[in-house]
VOPAGU-2260 file (C-alpha; in pm, 1 decimal, decimal comma):
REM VOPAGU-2260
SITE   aa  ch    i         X         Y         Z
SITE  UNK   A    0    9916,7   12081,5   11576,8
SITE  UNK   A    1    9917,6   11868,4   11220,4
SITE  UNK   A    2    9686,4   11618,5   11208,2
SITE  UNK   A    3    9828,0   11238,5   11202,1
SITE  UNK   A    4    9900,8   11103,5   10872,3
SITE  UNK   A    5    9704,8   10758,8   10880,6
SITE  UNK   A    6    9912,2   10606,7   10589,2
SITE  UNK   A    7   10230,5   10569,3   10838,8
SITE  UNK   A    8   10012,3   10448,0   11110,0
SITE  UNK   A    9    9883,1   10155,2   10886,3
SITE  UNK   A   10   10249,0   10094,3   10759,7
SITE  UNK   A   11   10391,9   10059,7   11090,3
SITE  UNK   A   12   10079,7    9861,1   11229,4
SITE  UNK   A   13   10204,5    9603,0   10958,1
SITE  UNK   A   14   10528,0    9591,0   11051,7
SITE  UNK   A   15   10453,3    9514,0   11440,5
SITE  UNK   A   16   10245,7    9282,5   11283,6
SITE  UNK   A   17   10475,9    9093,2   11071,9
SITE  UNK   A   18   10764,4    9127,5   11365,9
SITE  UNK   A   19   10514,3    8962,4   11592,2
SITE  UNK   A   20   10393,4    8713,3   11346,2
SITE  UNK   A   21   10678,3    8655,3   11138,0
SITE  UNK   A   22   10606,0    8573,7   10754,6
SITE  UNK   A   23   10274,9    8625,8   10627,1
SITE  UNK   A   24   10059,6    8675,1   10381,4
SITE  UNK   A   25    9884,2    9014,5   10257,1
SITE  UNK   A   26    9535,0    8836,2   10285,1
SITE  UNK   A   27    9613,8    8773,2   10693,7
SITE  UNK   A   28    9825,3    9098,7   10774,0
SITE  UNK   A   29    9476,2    9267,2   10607,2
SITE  UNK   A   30    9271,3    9070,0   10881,1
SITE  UNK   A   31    9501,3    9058,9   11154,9
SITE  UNK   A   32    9510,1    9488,2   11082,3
SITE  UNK   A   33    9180,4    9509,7   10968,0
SITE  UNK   A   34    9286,1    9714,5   10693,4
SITE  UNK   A   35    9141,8    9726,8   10350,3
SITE  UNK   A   36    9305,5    9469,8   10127,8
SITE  UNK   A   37    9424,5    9709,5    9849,6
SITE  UNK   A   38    9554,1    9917,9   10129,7
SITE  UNK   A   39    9733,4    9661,1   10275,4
SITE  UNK   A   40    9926,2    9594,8    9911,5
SITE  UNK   A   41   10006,2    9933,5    9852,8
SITE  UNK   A   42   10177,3    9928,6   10152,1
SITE  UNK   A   43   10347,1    9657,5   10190,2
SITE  UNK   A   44   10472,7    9784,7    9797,8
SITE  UNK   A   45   10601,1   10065,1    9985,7
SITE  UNK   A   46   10764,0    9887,5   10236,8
SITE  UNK   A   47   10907,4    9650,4   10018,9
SITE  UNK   A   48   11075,5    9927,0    9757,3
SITE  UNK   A   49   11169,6   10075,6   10091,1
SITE  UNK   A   50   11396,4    9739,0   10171,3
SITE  UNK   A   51   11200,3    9738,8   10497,3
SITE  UNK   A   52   11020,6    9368,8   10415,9
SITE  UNK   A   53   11097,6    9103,0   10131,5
SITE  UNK   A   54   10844,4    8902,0    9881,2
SITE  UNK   A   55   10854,2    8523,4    9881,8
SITE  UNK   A   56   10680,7    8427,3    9573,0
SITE  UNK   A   57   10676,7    8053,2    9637,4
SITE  UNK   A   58   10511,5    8112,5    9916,6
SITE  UNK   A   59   10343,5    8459,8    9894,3
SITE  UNK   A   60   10425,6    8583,3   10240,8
SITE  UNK   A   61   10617,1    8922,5   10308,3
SITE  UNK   A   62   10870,1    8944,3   10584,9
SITE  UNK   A   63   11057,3    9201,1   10778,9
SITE  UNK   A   64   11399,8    9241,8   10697,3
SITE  UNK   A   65   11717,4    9324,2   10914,6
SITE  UNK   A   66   11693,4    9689,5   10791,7
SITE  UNK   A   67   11379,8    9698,3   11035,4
SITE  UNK   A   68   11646,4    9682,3   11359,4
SITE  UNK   A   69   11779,9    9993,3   11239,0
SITE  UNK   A   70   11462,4   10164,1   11363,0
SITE  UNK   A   71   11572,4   10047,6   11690,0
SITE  UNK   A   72   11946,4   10076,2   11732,8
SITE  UNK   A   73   11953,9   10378,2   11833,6
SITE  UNK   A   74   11714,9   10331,3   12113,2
SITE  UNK   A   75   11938,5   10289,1   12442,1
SITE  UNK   A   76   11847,9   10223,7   12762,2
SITE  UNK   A   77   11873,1   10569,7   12927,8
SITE  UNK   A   78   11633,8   10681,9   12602,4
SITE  UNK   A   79   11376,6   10428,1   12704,4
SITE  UNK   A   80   11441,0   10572,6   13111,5
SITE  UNK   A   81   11392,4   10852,2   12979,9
SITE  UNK   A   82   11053,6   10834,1   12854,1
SITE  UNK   A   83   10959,0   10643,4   13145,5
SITE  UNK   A   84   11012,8   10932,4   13393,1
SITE  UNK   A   85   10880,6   11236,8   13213,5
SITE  UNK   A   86   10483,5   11119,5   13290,9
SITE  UNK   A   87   10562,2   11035,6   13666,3
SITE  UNK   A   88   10783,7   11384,1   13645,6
SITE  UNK   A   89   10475,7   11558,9   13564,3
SITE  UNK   A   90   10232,3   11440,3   13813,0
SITE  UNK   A   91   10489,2   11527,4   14048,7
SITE  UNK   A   92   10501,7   11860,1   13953,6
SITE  UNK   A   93   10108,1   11916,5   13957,0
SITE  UNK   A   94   10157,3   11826,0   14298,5
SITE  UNK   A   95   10421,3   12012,4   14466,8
SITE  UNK   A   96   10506,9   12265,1   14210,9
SITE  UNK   A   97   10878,0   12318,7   14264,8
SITE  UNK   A   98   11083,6   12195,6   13948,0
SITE  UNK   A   99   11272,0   11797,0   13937,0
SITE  UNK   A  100   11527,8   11658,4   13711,9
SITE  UNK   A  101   11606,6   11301,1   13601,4
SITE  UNK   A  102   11952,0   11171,6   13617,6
SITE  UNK   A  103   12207,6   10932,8   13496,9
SITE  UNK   A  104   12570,8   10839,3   13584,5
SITE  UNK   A  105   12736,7   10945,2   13314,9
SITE  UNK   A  106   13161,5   10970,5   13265,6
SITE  UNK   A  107   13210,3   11080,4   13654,7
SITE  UNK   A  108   12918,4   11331,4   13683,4
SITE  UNK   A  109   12553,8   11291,3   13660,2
SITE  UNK   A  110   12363,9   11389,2   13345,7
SITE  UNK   A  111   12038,2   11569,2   13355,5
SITE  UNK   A  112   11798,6   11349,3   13122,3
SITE  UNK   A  113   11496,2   11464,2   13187,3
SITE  UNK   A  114   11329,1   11814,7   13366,6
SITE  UNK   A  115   11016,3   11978,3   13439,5
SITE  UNK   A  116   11172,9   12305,4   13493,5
SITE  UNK   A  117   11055,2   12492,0   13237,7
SITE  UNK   A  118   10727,8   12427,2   13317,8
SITE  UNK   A  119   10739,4   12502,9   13675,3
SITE  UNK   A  120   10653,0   12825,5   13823,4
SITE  UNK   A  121   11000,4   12829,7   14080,3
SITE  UNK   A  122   11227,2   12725,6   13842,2
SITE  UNK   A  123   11533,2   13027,0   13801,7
SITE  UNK   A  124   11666,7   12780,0   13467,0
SITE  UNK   A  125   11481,0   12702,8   13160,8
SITE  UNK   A  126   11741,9   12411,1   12997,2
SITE  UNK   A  127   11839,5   12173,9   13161,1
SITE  UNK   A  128   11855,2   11863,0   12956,8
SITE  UNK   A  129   12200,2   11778,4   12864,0
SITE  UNK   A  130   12346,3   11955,7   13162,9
SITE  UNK   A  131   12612,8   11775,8   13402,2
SITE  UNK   A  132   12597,4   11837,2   13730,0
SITE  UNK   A  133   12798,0   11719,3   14016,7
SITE  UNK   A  134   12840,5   11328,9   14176,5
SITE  UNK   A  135   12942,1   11414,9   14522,0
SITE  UNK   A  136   12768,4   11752,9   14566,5
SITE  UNK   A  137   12431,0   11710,6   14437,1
SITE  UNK   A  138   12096,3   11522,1   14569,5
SITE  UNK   A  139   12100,4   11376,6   14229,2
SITE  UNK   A  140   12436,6   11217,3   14265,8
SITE  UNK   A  141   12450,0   11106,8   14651,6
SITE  UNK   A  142   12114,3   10941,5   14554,4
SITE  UNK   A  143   12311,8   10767,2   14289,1
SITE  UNK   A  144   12604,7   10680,0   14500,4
SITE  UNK   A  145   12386,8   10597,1   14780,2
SITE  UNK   A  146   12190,0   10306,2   14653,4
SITE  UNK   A  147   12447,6   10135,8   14421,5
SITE  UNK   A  148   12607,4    9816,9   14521,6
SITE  UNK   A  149   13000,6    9826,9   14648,2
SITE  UNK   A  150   13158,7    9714,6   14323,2
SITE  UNK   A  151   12958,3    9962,3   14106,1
SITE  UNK   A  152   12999,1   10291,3   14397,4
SITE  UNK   A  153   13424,0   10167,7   14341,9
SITE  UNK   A  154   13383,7   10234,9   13971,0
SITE  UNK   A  155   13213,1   10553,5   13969,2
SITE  UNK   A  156   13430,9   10720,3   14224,5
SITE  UNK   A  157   13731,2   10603,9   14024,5
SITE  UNK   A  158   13573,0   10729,2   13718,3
SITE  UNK   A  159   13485,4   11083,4   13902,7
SITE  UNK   A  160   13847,7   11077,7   14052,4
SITE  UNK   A  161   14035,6   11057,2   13699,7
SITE  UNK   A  162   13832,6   11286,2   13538,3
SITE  UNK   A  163   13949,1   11643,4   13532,4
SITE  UNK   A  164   13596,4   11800,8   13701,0
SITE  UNK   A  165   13553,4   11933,0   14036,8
SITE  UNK   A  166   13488,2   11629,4   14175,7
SITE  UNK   A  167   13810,9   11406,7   14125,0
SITE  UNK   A  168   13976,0   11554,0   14446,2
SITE  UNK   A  169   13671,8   11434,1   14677,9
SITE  UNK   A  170   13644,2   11087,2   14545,0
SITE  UNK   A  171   13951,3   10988,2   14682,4
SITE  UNK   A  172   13873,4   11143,3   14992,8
SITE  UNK   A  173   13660,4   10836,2   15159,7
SITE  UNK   A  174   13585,7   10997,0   15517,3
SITE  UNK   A  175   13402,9   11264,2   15271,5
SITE  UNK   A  176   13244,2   10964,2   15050,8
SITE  UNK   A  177   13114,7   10761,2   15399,8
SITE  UNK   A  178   12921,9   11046,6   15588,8
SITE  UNK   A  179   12735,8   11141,6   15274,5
SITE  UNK   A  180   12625,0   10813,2   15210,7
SITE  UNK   A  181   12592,0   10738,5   15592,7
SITE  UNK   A  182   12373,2   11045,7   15575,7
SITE  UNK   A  183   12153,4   10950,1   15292,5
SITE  UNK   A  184   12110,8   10610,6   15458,9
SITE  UNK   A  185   11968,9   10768,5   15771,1
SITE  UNK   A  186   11781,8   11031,3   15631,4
SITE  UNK   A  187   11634,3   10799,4   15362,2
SITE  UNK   A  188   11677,1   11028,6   15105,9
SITE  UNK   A  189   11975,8   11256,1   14969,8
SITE  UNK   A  190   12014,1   11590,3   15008,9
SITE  UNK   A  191   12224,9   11904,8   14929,7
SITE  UNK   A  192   12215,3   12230,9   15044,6
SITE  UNK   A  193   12360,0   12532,1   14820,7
SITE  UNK   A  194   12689,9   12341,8   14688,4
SITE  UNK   A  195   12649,1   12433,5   14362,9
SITE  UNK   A  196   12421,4   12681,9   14344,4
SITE  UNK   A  197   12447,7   12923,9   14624,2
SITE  UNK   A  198   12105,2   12965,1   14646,5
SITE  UNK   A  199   11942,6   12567,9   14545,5
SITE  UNK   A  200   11884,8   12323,3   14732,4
SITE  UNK   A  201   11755,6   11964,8   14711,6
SITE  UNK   A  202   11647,0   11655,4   14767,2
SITE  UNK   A  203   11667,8   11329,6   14563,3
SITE  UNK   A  204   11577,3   10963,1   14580,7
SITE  UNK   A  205   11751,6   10691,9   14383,6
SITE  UNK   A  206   11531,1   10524,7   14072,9
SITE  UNK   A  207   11628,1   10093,5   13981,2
SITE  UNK   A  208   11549,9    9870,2   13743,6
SITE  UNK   A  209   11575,6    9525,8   13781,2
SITE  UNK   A  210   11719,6    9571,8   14144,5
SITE  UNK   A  211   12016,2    9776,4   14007,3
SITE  UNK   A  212   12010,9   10170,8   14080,8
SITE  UNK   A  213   11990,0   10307,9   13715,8
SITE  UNK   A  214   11933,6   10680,4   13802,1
SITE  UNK   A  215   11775,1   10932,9   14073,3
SITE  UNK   A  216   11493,5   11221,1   14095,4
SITE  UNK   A  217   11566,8   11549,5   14296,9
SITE  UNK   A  218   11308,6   11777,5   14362,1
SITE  UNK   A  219   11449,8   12162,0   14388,9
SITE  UNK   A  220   11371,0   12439,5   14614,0
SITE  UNK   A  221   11489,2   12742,3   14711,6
SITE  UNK   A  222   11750,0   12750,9   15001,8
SITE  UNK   A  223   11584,5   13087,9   15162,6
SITE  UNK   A  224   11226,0   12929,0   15148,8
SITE  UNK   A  225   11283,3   12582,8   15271,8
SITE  UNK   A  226   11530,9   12349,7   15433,8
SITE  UNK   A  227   11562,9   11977,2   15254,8
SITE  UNK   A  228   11430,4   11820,2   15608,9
SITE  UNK   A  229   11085,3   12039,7   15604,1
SITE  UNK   A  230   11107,5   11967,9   15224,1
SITE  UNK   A  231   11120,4   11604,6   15293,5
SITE  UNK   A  232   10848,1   11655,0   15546,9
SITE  UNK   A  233   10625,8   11754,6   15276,6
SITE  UNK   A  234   10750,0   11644,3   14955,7
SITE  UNK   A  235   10895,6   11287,7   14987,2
SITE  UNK   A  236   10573,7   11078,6   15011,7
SITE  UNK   A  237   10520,2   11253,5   14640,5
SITE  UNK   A  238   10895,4   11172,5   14524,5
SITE  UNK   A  239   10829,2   10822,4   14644,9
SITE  UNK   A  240   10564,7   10760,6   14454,9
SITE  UNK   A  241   10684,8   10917,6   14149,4
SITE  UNK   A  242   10980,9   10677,8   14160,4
SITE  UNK   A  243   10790,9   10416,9   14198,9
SITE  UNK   A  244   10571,2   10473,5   13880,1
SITE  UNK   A  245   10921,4   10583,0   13687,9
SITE  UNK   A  246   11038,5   10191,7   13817,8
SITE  UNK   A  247   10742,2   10034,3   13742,7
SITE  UNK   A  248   10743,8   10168,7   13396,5
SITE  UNK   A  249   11128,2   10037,8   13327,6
SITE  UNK   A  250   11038,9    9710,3   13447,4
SITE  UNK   A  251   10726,4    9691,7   13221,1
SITE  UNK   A  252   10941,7    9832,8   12900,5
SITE  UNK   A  253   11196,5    9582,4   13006,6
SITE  UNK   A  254   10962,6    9324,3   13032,4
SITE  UNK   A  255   10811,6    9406,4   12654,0
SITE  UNK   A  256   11172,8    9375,4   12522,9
SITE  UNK   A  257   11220,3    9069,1   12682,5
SITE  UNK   A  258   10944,2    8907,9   12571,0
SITE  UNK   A  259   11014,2    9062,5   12201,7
């Protein structure tokens, strides 16, 4: 581990100042930072021959300048999901110690975005992130498929069906698509038992934002050590309220932006 360098601290504590203040002088951003006044110059300098704030001398107040949203633009959604499920991920692993993954809807198969598998002591895989695994045949993806609204479920299955994976036959089949999500709806949570991995199975609940079903979170077990409805026996009061804090952490980053 390096130690923090505090000159980028200070220079980005001055820019969320000036984005939440808007134009200002280097006398207030000093207060408002409580950083030394030279300090604060230097910076701003920096900033300034950086092209990341302007210099009004009329009025001798910097402000931020449009390069400053290209710090942001390549922040999507699923990256700020994404670090709002690996804390919850975590504390669900201290508890039951079996391995989860995060996952998206992504181009007719669900993307793995986040994983505590290589930190779990059952886990058989080591990377995961990255990795597509199937709609119709995983927890992860009858979670998914589960919880979305009709219009949305219609354009993922079509999606799935024109693609060219394993999973465009069965999402035209619809008998197939209504007992899985019958299923999950009477189970209360989604399951999958060694479809494909031979020797996996799992369980998944669906994660929303803002009312709309955004992703899902599968915990993973052995198929020879425990079935998913003993595994929901002991396990899905802990994937509950894992989703919950993953949720409650969108909203609240959602919120922020908002507000921004």
């Amino acid at each position: 581990m390096h130690p923090p360098v505090r000159a980028l601290t200070r220079g980005l504590s001055l820019l969320a100042e000036l984005n939440a203040g808007g134009p200002s002088s280097a006398h207030d951003l000093a207060r408002r930072t409580r950083l030394n006044r030279t300090t604060t110059y230097r910076l701003l300098e920096t900033l300034k021959a950086d092209g990341f704030v302007t210099y009004d001398e009329n009025s001798g107040q910097f402000s931020p300048t449009p390069q400053v949203r290209q710090l942001s633009d390549g922040l999507t959604t699923r990256d700020a999901s994404s670090q709002a499920a690996l804390p919850p991920m975590f504390d669900l692993l201290r508890e039951v110690n079996w391995p989860s993954d995060f996952g998206v809807f992504d181009a007719g198969s669900v993307m793995i975005r986040e994983s505590t598998h290589p930190f779990s002591p059952f886990s058989v895989h080591r990377s995961m992130i990255g990795r597509r695994r199937s709609l119709l045949r995983t927890s992860l993806g009858r979670a998914i498929l589960a919880a979305a609204d009709t219009d949305l479920r219609r354009d993922m299955l079509e999606i799935a069906a024109a693609s060219k994976n394993d999973d465009a036959t069965l999402a035209t089949d619809r008998t197939y698509i209504e007992n899985i999500i019958r299923q999950t709806e009477r189970d209360g949570y989604a399951s999958s038992v060694g479809e494909t991995e031979t020797n996996i199975s799992a369980i998944a609940l669906p994660i929303r934002a803002q009312g709309k079903v955004v992703g899902s979170l599968n915990i993973i077990f052995f198929k020879t050590s425990i079935n998913p409805q003993t595994a929901a026996e002991r396990y899905v009061g802990a994937l509950h309220a894992a989703v919950t804090k993953i949720e409650d952490r969108m909203d609240l980053n959602i919120n922020v932006t908002s507000a921004d």
